[in-house]
Every structure is written in structure tokens, then in C-alpha cells.
C-alpha positions in Angstrom: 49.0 -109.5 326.0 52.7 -109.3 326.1 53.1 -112.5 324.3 51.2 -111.5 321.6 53.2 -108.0 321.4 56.3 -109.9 320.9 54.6 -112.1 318.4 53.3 -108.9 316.8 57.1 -107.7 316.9 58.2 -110.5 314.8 55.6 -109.8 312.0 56.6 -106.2 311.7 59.3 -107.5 310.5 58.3 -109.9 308.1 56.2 -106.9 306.6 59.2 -104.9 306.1 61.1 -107.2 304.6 58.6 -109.1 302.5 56.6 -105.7 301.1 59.0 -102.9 301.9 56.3 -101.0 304.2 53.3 -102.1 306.1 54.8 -103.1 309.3 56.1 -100.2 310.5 51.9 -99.0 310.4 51.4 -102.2 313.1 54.1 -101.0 315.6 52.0 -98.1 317.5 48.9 -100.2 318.2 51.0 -102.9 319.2 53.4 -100.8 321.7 50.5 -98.7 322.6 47.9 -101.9 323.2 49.4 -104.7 324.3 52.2 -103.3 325.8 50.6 -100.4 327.5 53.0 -97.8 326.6 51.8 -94.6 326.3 51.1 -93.1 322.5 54.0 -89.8 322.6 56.5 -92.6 324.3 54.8 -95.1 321.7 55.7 -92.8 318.5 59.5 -92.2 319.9 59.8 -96.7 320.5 58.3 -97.1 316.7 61.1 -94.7 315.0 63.5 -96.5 317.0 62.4 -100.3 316.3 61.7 -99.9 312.6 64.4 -97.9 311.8 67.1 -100.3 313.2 64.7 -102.6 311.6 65.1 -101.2 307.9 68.7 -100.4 308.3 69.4 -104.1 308.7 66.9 -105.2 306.2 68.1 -102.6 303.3 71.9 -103.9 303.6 70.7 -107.3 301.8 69.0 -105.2 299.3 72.6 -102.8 298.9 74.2 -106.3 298.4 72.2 -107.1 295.7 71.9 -104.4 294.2 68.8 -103.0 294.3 69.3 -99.5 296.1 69.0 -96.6 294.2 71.3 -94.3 296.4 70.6 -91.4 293.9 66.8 -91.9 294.5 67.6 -91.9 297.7 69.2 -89.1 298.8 66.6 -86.9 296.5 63.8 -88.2 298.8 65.3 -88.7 302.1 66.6 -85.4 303.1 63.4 -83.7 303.3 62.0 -86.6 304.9 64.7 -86.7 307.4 65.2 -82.6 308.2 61.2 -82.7 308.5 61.1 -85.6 310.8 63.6 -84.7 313.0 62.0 -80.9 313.6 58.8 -82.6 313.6 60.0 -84.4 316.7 61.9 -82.0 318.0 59.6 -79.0 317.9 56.0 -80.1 317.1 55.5 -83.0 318.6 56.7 -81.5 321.9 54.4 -77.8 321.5 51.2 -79.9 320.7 49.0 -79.5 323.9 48.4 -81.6 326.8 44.0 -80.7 325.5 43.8 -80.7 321.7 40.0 -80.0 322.1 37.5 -80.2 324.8 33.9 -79.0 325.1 31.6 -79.8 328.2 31.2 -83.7 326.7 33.8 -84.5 324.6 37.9 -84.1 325.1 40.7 -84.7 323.2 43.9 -85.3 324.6 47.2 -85.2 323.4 48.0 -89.4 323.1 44.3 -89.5 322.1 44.8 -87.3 319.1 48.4 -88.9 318.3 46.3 -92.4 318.4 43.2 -90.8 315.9 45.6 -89.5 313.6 47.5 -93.1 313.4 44.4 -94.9 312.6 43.0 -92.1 309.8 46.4 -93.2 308.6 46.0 -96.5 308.9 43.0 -96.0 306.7 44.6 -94.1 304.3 47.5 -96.7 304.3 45.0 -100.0 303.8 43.3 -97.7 300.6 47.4 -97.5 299.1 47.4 -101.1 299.7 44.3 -102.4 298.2 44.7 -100.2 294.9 46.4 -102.7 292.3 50.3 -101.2 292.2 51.2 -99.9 288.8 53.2 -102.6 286.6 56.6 -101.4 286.8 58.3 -104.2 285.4 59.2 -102.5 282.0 61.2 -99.7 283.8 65.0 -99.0 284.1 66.7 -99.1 287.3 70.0 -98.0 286.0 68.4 -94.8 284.5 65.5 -93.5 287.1 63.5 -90.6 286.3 62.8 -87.8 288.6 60.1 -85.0 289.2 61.8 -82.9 292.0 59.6 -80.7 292.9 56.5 -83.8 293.3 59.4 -85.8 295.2 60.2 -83.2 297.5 56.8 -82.6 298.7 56.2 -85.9 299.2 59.0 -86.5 301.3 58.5 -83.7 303.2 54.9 -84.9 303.8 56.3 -88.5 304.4 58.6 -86.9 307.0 56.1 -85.2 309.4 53.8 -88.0 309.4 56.4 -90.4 310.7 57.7 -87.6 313.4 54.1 -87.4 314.2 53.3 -91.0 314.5 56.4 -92.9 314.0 55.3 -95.0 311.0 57.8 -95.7 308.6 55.7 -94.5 305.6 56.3 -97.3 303.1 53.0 -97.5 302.2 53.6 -94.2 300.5 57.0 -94.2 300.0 56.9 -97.1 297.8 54.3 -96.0 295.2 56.2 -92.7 294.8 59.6 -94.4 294.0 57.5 -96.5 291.8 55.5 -93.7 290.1 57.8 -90.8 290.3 61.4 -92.4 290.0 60.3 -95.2 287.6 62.2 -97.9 290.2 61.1 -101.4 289.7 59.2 -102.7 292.8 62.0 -104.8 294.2 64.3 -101.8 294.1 61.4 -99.3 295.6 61.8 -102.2 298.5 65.0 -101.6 298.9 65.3 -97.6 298.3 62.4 -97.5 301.0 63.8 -99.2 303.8 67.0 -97.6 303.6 65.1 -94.4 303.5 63.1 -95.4 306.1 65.7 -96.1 308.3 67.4 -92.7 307.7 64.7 -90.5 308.4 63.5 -92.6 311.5 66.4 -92.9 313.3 67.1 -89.2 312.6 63.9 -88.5 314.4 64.7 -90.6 317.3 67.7 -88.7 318.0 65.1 -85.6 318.1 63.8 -87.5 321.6 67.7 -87.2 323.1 66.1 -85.5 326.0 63.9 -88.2 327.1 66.3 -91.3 326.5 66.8 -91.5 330.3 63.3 -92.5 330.9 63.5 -95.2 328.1 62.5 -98.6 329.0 65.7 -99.9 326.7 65.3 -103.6 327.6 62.1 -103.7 326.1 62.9 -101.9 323.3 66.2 -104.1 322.7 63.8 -107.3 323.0 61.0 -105.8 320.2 63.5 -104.4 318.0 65.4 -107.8 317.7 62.2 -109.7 317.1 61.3 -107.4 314.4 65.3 -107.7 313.0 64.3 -111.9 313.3 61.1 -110.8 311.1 62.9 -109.1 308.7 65.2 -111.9 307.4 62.3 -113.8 307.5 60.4 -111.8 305.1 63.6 -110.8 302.7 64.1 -114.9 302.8 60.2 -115.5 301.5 60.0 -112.6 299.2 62.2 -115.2 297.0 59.2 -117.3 297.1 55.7 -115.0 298.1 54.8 -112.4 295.0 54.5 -109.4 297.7 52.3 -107.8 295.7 50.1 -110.3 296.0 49.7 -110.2 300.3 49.2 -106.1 300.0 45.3 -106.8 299.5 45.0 -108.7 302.1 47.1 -106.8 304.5 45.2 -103.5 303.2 41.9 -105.1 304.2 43.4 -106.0 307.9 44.9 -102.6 308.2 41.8 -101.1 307.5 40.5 -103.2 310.3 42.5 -102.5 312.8 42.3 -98.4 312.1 38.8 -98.5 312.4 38.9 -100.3 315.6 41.4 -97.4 316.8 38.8 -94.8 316.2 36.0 -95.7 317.5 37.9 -96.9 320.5 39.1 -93.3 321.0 36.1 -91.7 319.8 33.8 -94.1 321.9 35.7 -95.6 324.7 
């Protein structure tokens, strides 16, 4: 199984850097199942792996060009204060029972692994919707609604404390829709936001670094660095937008599966 986890580490990569988001939503499942970690040390791994991850793969996209800084700083400091309270205070006061009745209990990583797969769901829906046509848009004069911007980052920000997912899926669309940011730039502008905010939050989990299994996490995080220049080097040839369907329909897949496994065994 651990061959295929560092496989699986090498194609979170290539998501990141071929579609801006997408592979930080396979990094739970794949820490959690084949590697056997457990979900709350799982969630504090993914922040750490895809954000080193983006922050390598966003300074290609700074070189060219095609990071709006402006864009973002507007929607990565309420992404980045909410994950990093998120982790430091909710994560940690969420109870070891969520729910339990005489036949059914919920337990904290069980809970942490339900709500990752209804997001996987809700990620694969993001991905299968045909993306807006942005190519008639200015990059050198983006628009901005505040107020939509800052909720959304906030909301971007406690899923990934809660889960560790990056968020592209979502962050993209709203730098699309919201900032008016060609798709190559929302690429770009999302993994360095991504990066922020996630390794912000892993500095939330200070406390348990001493427990780490750090080789591990070195090994994965590497793979997925490999994956990354692999994916920034065939977006010059792969229309991105072009794999999300297919991706969308596996990522649905695989958050069903999560569920019922949960739910059912």
C-alpha cells in the first residue's frame, strides 16, 4: 500500500501544478489509507505537504508573471488568520465522540474523514461544471467584490484547518469570477495562496511537531514537489481545463467510497 501512497504523492503534485487545485483533495485519503496515519495527524501532514508543495510550484508562476499579489493578499489573510485558529483552537476542542446513540458512533477522525469526502463531493460538482471563459479578462486591472472575497476566504480557511485541503477547487473559480483573473493567473494566485494559508496552519500544530513522523513526511512532500514540475511542465502542452471533468468524476468516486466506508464499515 505504501508504494502506491508514494505514487499517489507524486500525482498530487501533478494536480497542483497542471490545474492549480485538485491534488491537495487526494492527500487525506492517501495519508489516511494507504499510509495508515490517523485522520487529526492526517489533516496536520496535508497542510504541511501541499503547502511546501504550492510554495515551490507558485515561484514559476511569480517568474512568469502570472501572480496577482494584490489578489492575493485580499483573499489570503482571512484564509490564513481562519486557518491558523481553526487549527489552533477548533480542531483541538472538537470531541474525542461527535455523536453516539446505542448503534451508531461518531468519532472524532471519523467525522474529520465524513466531512473530507462531503467535500470531496462538493469539490468533483466544482470540477465537472464547465469554468467560465475568462479569456477576455484583464490581468493587469482585476476587479474585486470585498465583501464576497472575504467570506469566501474565510470559508476557504476553516475548511483547510479542518481538513487540510488546499481549496483550489474553490479558490480558483472565485479568483476567476470575483477578481476577473484569467485561468492561468487564478493557477498561480491559488497556489501561492494556498501555500500561505496552509503552512500558517501547520505552524498552529507547533505543539505536536515532536511526535511527527518527519522522514515520511520529507519523502511525500518531495514526491509531490517532483509532481509539481511535472504538471507546470505539461500544462504547456495538456488544456487543464480539459482533465477537470475527468478528475471531477474520480473525485466523486473516491468521496463516495469515504462515506459509506465510515458510515458502513
Amino acid at each position: 500500500m505504501e508504494i502506491f501512497g508514494y505514487f499517489a504523492s507524486v500525482i498530487i503534485g501533478v494536480l497542483l501544478g497542471l490545474i492549480g487545485g485538485g491534488g491537495s483533495i487526494l492527500t487525506m485519503p492517501v495519508l489516511v489509507y494507504l499510509f495508515g496515519i490517523m485522520p487529526v495527524t492526517a489533516t496536520a501532514y496535508s497542510l504541511f505537504i501541499v503547502g511546501i508543495s504550492s510554495l515551490i510550484g507558485s515561484i514559476n508562476y511569480v517568474k512568469q508573471g502570472m501572480v496577482s499579489l494584490k489578489t492575493a493578499i485580499v483573499f489570503g489573510i482571512p484564509s490564513i488568520i481562519t486557518v491558523f485558529l481553526t487549527r489552533k483552537f477548533i480542531v483541538p476542542a472538537i470531541p474525542a465522540i461527535v455523536f453516539s446513540n446505542p448503534q451508531f458512533i461518531i468519532s472524532k477522525d471519523v467525522f474529520l474523514l465524513l466531512l473530507f469526502g462531503i467535500l470531496m463531493l462538493i469539490a468533483s460538482v466544482s470540477m465537472l461544471k464547465k469554468a467560465k471563459d475568462s479569456s477576455n479578462n484583464h490581468f493587469d486591472n482585476p476587479q474585486f467584490n470585498y465583501l464576497i472575497i472575504l467570506l469566501e476566504g474565510t470559508f476557504v480557511g476553516v475548511l483547510t484547518g479542518l481538513v487540510g485541503a488546499g481549496g483550489g477547487f474553490l479558490i480558483i473559480p472565485a479568483l476567476v469570477m470575483l477578481s476577473k483573473l484569467p485561468f492561468k493567473q487564478a493557477i498561480g494566485t491559488s497556489l501561492l495562496i494556498i501555500a500561505a494559508k496552509s503552512l500558517i496552519g501547520f505552524v498552529g500544530e507547533l505543539h505536536s511537531f515532536a511526535s511527527f513522523d518527519w522522514s515520511l513526511l520529507i519523502v511525500i512532500t518531495v514526491l509531490a514537489i517532483l509532481g509539481i514540475f511535472m504538471g507546470i511542465y505539461l500544462s504547456k502542452f495538456v488544456n487543464s481545463e480539459k482533465l477537470k471533468p475527468g478528475f471531477g468524476i474520480f473525485t466523486l468516486i473516491i468521496g463516495i467510497a469515504m462515506i459509506i466506508k465510515e458510515l458502513y464499515f
